[in-house]
C-alpha positions in Angstrom: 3.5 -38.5 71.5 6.1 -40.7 71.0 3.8 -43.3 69.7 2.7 -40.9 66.9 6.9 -39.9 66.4 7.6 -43.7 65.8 4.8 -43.5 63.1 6.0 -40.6 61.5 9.6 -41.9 60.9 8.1 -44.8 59.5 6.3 -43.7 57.3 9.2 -41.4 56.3 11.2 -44.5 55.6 8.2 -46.2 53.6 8.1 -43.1 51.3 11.6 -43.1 50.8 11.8 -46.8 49.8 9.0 -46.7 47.7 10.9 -43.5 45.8 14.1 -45.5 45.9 12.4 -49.2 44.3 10.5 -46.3 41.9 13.5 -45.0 40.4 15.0 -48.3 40.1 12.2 -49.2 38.2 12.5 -46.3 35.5 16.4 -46.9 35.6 15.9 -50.2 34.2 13.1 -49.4 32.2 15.7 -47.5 30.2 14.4 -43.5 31.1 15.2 -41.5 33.9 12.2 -39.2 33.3 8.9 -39.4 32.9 7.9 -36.6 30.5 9.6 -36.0 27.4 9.7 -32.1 26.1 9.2 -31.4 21.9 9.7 -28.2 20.1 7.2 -28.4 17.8 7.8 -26.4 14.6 5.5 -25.1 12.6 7.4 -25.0 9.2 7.3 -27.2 6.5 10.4 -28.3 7.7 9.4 -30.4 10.8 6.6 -32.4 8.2 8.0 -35.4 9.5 7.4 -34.8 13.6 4.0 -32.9 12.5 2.4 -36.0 11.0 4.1 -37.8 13.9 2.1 -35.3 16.3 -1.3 -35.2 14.6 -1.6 -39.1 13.9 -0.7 -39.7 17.6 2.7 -41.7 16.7 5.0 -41.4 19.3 2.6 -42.8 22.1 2.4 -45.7 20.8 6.2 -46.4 20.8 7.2 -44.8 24.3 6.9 -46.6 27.5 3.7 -47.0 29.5 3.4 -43.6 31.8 5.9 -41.3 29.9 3.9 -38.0 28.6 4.5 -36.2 25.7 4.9 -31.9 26.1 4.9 -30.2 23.0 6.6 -26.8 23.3 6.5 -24.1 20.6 9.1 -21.9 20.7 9.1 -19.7 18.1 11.2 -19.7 14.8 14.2 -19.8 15.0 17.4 -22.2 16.2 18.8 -20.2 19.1 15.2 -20.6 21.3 15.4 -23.9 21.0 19.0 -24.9 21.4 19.0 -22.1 24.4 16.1 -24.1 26.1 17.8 -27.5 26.0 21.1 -25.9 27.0 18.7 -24.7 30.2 17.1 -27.9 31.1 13.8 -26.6 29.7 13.6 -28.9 26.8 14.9 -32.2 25.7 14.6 -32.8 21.9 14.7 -30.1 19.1 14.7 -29.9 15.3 17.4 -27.2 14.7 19.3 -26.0 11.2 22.6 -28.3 10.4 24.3 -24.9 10.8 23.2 -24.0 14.3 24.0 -27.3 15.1 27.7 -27.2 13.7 28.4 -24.1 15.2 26.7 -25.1 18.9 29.1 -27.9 18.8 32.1 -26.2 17.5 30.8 -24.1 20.7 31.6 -26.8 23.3 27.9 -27.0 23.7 26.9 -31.4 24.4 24.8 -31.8 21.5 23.9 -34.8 20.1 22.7 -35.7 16.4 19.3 -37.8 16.2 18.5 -37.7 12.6 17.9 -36.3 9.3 14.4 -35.5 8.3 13.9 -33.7 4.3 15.6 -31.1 2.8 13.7 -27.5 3.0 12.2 -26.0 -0.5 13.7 -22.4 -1.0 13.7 -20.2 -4.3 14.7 -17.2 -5.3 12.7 -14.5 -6.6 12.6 -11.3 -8.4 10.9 -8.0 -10.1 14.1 -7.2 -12.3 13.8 -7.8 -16.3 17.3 -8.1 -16.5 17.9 -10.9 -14.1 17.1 -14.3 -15.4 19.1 -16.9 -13.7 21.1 -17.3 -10.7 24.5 -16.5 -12.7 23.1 -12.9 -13.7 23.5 -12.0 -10.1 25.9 -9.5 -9.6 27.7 -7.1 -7.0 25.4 -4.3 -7.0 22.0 -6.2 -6.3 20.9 -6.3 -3.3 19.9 -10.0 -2.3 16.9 -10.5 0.6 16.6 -13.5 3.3 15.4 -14.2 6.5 18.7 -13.9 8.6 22.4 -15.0 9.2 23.1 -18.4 9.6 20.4 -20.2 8.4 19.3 -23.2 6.2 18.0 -20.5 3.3 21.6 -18.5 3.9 23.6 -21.9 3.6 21.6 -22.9 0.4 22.3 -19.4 -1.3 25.6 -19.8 -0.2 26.4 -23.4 -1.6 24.8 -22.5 -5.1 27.2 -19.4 -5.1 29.9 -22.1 -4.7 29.3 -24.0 -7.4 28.1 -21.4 -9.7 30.7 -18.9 -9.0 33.3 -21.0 -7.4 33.3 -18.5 -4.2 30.8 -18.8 -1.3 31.4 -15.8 0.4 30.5 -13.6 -3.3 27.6 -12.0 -1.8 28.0 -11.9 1.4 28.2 -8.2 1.5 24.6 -8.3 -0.4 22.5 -9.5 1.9 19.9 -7.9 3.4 18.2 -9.7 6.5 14.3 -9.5 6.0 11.2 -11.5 7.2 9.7 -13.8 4.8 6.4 -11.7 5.6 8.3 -8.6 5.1 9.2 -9.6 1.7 6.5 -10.8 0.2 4.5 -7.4 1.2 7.7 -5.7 0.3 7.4 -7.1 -3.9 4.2 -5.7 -4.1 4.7 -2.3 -2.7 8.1 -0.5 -3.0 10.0 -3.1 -4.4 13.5 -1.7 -3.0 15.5 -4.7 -3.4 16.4 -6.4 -6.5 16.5 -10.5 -5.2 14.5 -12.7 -2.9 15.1 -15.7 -1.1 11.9 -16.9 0.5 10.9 -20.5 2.0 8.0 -21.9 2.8 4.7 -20.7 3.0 5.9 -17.2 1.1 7.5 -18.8 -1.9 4.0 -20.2 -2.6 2.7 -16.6 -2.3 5.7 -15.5 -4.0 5.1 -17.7 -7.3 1.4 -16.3 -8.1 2.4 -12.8 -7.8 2.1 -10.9 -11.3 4.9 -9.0 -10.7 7.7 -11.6 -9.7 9.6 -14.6 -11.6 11.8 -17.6 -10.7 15.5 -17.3 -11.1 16.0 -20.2 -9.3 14.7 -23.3 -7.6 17.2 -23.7 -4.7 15.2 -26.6 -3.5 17.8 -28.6 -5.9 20.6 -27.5 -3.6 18.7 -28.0 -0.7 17.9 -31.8 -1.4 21.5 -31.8 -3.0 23.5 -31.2 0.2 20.5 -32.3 2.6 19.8 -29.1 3.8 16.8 -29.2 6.4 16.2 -29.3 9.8 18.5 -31.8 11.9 16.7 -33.3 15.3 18.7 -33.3 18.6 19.7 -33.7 21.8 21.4 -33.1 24.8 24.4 -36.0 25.9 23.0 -36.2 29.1 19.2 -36.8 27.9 20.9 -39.1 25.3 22.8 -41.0 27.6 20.1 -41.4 30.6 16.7 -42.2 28.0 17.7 -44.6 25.8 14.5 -46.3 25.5 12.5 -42.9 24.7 15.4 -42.6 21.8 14.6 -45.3 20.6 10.5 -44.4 20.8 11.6 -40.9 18.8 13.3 -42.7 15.8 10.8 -45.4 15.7 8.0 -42.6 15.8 10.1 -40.7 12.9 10.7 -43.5 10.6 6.8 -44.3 10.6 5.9 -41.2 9.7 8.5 -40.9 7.0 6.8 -44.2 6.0 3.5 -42.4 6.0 4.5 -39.5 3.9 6.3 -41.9 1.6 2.9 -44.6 0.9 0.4 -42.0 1.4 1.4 -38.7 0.1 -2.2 -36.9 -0.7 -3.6 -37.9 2.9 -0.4 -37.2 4.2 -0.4 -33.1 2.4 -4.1 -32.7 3.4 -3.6 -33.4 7.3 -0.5 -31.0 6.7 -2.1 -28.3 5.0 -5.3 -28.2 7.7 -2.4 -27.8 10.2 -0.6 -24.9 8.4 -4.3 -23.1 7.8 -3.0 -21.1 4.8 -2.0 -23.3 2.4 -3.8 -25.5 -0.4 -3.0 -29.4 -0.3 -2.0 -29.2 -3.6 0.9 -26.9 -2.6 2.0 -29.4 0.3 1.8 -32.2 -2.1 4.4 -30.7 -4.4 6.6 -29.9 -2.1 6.4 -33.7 -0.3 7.0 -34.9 -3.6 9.5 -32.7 -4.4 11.6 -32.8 -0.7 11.6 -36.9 -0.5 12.1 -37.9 3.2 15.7 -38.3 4.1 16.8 -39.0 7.8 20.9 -39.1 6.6 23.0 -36.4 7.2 25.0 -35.3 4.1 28.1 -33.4 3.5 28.5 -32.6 7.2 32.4 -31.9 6.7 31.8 -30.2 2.8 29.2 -27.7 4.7 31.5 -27.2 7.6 34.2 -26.3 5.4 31.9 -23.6 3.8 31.2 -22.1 7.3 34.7 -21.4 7.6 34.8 -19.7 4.2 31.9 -17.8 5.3 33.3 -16.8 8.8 30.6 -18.5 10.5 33.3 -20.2 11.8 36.6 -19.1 13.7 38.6 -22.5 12.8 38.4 -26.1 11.0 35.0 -27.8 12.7 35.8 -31.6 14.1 35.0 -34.3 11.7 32.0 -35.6 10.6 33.1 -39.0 12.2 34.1 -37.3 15.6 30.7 -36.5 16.3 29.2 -37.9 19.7 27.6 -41.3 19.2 28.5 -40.6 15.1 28.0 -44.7 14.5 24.4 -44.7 15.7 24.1 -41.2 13.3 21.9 -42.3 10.3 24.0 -41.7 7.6 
């Protein structure tokens, strides 16, 4: 009995050597973990971590023994920034907006990169409307939600078109993309829409609807898009598996860049409802960009929107801003 007590310590005190030299290990290896959690979007505007996915490209930069786990959590900023707030996930590509306002939120967020600017347009059914400055008071003008990347484009053309961001605000009527597009070619209630990607596709070989305007322009203008981050603390304990992300990222921009057609038809077989003719344009149209642009100009339009309650910190305030592509 005691024979088989001495034993039991130990091997008890083996076990928790062999834990102690193993965290060591990963410590100095430059991760504390040894999985590393992705929302992976399913939008044109994570083309960059999609190509990084399909062609396998973040293996080959992370250290030996540290898994990948793709998540999908729906569309939508809030999920994902609610899940790394819980511990549940560790990086995610949200809009520049959720991410200003999370911060502005006390929330430890930390900027990764850029990654391209979303396509948007705006559509409608009306003869009398034929560019973005016939818009008036009494139309009724359709997107996706509040707070968004097509919201902030709509809203940053209305700034420089009609000098006043917050024009429209009253206009807006909060639809699904989906909902639109079935909307256009039934009852037609509403008199504008503002679809992304895939609908404006759908949108543009309709009969009954016409362009008023390309807001991709703005979008790529102000580098609207999805932003990828972090939490501080996964920042701050995984630098090497940072370092893996970015170099991951920046080859697949590289991809896209030298090899746009093989590039749009791995993209389009993973969207299933789209030609690779359609993701061509658009990859030639939203160039890669991993810089964040006009961080304080769009802050500043969040407060004239209400968005936000006071002035947003400065671009240059940001945590870890000098290792912020920029």
């Amino acid at each position: 009995m005691k024979k088989n007590f001495v034993l039991l310590i130990v091997s008890i005190v083996i076990i928790t050597i062999t834990s102690a030299c193993s965290t060591t290990a990963v410590n100095e290896g430059g991760y504390k973990v040894k999985s590393i959690r992705i929302h992976s979007g399913v939008t044109f505007a994570y083309a960059i971590q999609q190509i990084m996915r399909i062609d396998g490209l973040l293996e080959k930069h992370l250290p030996e023994g540290v898994a990948i786990e793709w998540e999908n959590l729906g569309i939508g900023s809030a999920n994902q920034r609610d899940a790394m707030m819980a511990g549940k996930l560790d990086i995610s590509g949200l809009s520049l907006l959720s991410y200003i306002t999370a911060v502005e939120n006390g929330l430890p967020l930390v900027l990764i990169s850029g990654n391209l600017p979303q396509p948007f347009a705006l559509y409608t059914t009306r003869g009398d409307i034929n560019s973005f400055s016939d818009i008036n008071e009494s139309q009724r003008i359709c997107m996706s939600d509040r707070g968004t990347n097509v919201e902030m484009t709509f809203t940053l053309r209305c700034r420089e078109v009609f000098g006043d961001a917050t024009k429209f605000n009253n206009n807006i009527v909060n639809l699904t993309d989906a909902d639109m597009v079935s909307l256009v070619q039934s009852d037609d209630t509403y008199e504008l829409y503002a679809v992304g990607f895939p609908s404006l596709q759908i949108m543009e070989k309709l009969d009954n609807t016409k362009l008023v305007e390309d807001l991709t322009e703005t979008s790529i203008k102000y580098g609207i898009g999805v932003v990828f981050v972090t939490t501080e603390k996964f920042y701050e304990d995984n630098p090497a598996l940072m370092n893996a992300f970015r170099k991951a990222l920046e080859e697949a921009g590289e991809y896209i860049q030298e090899n746009p057609e093989e590039a749009a038809q791995k993209l389009a077989e993973y969207y299933g409802e789209v030609t690779a003719e359609d993701v061509l344009t658009l990859l030639k149209k939203c160039p890669v960009n991993f810089k964040i642009q006009n961080y304080d100009e769009i802050s500043e339009v969040l407060l004239e929107m209400g968005i936000l309650s006071k002035p947003a910190m400065k671009f240059t305030e940001l945590p870890y801003y000098n290792e912020i592509p920029r």
